[in-house]
C-alpha positions in Angstrom: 0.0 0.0 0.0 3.1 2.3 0.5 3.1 2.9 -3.3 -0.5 3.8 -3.4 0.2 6.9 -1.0 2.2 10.2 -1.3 2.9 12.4 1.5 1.7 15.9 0.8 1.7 19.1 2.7 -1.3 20.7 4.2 -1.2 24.1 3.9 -3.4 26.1 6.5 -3.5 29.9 7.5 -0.9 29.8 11.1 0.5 26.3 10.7 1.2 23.4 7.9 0.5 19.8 8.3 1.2 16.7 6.5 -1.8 14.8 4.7 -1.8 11.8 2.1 -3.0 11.6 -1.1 -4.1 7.6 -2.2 -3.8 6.7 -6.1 -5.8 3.8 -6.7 -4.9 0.2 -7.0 -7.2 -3.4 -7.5 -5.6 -4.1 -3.8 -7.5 -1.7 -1.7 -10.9 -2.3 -0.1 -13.3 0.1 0.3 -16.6 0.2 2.0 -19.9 2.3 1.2 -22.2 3.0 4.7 -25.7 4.1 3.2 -28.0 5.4 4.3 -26.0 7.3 7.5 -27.7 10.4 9.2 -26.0 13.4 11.0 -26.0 11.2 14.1 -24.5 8.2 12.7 -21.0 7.2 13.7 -17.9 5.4 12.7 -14.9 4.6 14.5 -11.4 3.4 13.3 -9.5 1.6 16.1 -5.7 1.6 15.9 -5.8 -0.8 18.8 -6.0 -4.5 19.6 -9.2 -6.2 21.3 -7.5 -5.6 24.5 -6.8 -1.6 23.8 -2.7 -2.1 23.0 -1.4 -0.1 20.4 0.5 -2.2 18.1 4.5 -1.3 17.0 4.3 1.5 14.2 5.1 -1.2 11.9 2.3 -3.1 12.4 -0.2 -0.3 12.2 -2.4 -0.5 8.6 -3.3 3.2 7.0 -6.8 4.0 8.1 -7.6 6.2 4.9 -11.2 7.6 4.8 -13.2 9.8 3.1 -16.6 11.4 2.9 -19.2 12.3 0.3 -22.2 14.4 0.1 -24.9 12.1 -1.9 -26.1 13.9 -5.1 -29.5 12.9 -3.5 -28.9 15.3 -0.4 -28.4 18.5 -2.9 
């Protein structure tokens, strides 16, 4: 998956960050939620069932992203 990502900078108005950009490959898996409300939640754990934080290594990228459906306006 390293290939798949480049490191860019993000540029705000006091301060710059660092934020990815992901090119596409067959490998990746993506996953749709419909039908989610204002309220609705997801989490992304970084941590094992028992709440350890595994060695940097071993931790996958957690990209995610949001859309507005063309439904919504």
């Amino acid at each position: 998956m390293e290939k798949d990502v480049a490191v860019n900078d993000a540029i705000h108005y006091k301060r710059v960050g660092e934020n990815a950009l992901l090119h596409h490959s067959d490998a990746q898996r993506w996953y749709y939620l419909s039908d989610m409300r204002e309220n609705d939640l997801v989490v992304f754990r970084n941590v094992d069932s028992q709440g350890k934080l595994p060695s940097l290594s071993q931790v996958p990228s957690m990209l995610h992203s949001a859309i507005q459906s063309l439904s919504e306006g």
